[in-house]
Short mmCIF file of the C-alpha atoms (twelve columns), coordinates in Angstrom:
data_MODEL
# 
_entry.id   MODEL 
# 
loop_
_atom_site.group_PDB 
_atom_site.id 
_atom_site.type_symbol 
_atom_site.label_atom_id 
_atom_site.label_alt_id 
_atom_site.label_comp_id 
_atom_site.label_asym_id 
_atom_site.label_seq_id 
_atom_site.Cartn_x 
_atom_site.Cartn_y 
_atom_site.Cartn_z 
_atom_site.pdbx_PDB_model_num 
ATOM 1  C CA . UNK A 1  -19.703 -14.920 22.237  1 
ATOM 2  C CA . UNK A 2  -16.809 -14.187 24.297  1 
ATOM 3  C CA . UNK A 3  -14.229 -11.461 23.353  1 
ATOM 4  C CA . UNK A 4  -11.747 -14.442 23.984  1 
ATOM 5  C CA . UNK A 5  -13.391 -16.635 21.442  1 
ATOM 6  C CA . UNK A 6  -14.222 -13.725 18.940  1 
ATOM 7  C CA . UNK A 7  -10.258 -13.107 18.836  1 
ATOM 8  C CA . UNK A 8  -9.301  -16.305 18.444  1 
ATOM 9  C CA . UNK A 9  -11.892 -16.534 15.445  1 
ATOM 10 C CA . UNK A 10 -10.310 -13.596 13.784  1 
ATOM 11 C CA . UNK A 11 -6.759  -14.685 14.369  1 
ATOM 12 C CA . UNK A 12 -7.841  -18.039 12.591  1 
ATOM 13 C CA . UNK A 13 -8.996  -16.274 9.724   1 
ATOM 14 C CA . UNK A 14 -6.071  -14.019 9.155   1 
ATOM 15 C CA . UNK A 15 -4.202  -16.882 9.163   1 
ATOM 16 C CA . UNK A 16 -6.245  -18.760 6.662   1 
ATOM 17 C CA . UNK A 17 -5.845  -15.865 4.540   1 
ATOM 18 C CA . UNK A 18 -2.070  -15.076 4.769   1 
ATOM 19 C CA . UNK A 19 -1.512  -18.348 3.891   1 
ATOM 20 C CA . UNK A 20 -3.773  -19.109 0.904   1 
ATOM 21 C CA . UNK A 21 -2.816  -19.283 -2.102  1 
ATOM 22 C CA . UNK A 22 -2.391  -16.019 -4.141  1 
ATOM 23 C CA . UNK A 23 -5.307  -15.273 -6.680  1 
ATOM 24 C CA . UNK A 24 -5.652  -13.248 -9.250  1 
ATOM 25 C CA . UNK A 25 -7.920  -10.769 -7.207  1 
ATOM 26 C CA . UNK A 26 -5.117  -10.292 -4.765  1 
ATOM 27 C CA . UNK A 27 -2.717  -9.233  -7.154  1 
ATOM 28 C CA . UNK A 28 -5.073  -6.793  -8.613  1 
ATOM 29 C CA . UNK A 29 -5.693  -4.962  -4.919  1 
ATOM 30 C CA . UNK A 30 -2.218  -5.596  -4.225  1 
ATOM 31 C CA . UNK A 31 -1.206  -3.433  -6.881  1 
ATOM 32 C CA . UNK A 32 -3.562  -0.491  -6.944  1 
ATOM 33 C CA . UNK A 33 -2.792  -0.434  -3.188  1 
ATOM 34 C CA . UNK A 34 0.854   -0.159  -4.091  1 
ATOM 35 C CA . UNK A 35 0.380   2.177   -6.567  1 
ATOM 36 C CA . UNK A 36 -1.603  4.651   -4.609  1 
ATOM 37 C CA . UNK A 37 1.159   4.202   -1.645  1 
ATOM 38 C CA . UNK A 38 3.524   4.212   -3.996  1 
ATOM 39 C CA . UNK A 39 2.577   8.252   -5.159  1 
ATOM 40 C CA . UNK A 40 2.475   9.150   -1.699  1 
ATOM 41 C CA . UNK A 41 5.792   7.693   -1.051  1 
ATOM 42 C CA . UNK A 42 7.469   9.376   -3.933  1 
ATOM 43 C CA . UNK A 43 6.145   12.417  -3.980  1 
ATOM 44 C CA . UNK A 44 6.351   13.195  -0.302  1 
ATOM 45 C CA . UNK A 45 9.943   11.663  -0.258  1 
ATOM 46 C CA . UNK A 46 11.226  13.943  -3.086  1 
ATOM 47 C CA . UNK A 47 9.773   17.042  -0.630  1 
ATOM 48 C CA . UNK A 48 11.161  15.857  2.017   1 
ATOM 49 C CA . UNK A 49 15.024  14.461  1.017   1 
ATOM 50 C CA . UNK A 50 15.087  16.633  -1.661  1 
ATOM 51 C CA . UNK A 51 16.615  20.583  -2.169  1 
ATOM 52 C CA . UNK A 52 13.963  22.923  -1.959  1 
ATOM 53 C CA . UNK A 53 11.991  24.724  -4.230  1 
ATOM 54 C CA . UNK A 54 11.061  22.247  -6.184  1 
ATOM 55 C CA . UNK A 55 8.835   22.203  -9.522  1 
ATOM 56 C CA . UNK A 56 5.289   20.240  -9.494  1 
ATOM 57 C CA . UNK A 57 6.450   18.712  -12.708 1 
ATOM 58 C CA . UNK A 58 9.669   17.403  -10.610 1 
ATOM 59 C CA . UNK A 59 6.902   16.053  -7.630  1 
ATOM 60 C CA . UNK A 60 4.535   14.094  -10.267 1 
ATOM 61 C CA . UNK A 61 7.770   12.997  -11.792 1 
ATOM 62 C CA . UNK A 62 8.837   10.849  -8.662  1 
ATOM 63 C CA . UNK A 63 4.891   9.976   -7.677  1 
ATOM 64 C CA . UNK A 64 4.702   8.702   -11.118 1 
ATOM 65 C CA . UNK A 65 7.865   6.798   -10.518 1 
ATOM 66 C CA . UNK A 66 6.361   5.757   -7.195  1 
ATOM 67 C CA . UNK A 67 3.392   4.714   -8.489  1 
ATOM 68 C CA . UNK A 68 5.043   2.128   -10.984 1 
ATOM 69 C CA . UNK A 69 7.170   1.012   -8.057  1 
ATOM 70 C CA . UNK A 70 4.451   0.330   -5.627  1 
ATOM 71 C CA . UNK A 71 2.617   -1.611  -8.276  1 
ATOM 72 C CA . UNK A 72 5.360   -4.052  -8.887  1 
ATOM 73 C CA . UNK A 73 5.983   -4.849  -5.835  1 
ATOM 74 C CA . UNK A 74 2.185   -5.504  -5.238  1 
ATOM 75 C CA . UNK A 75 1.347   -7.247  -8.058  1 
ATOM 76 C CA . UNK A 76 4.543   -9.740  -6.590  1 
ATOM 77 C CA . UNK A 77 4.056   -9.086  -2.610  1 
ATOM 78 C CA . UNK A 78 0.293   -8.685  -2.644  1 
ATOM 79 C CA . UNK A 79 -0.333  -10.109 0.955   1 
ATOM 80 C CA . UNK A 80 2.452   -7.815  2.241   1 
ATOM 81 C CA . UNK A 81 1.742   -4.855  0.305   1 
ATOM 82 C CA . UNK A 82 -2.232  -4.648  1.398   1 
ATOM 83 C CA . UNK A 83 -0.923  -5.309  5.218   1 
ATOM 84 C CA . UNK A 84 1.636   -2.535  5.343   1 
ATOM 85 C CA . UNK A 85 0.952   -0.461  3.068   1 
ATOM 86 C CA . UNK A 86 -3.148  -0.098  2.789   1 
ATOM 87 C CA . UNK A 87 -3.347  2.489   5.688   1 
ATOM 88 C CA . UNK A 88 -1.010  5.153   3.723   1 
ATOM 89 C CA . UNK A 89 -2.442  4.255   0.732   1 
ATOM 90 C CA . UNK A 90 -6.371  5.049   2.321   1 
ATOM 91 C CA . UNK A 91 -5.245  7.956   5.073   1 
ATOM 92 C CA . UNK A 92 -2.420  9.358   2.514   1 
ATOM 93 C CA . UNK A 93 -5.012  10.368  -0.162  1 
ATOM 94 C CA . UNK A 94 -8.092  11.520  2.497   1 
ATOM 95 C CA . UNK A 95 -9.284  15.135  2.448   1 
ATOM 96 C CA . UNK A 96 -8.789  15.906  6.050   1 
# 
């Protein structure tokens, strides 16, 4: 198979996918991927925009917050949450 054709195969898919309905399964991912983004997102924002020192209990405060947030908005966004949001969600939690 061609790289040509194998591209064009995979860009045919994706599109399939994106626009397929939304099931049950893909709100589900969508928000645990959100979720897990969403902790990052909070509790590296509050670090970063925030006054220094801060208190851990301040930090899981805002990923908690986070957390919720990200949810939502996958459990209503699920197609756009996994796209943008799945490689913080997997790299933002890895050991090294």
């Amino acid at each position: 198979m061609r790289m040509q054709d194998w591209l064009r195969e995979r860009i045919t898919r994706a599109l399939a996918w994106w626009r397929a309905p939304v099931t049950a399964r893909d709100r589900v991912t969508g928000a645990v991927v959100g979720g897990m983004a969403g902790f990052w997102i909070g509790a590296l924002g509050r670090i970063v925009v925030g006054p220094l020192p801060v208190g851990v209990a301040v930090v899981l405060l805002w990923g908690a917050v986070g957390i919720a947030a990200g949810a939502l908005f996958g459990r209503f966004r699920p197609r756009v949450t996994f796209v943008f949001l799945l490689p913080l969600a997997a790299f933002g939690c890895s050991p090294g």
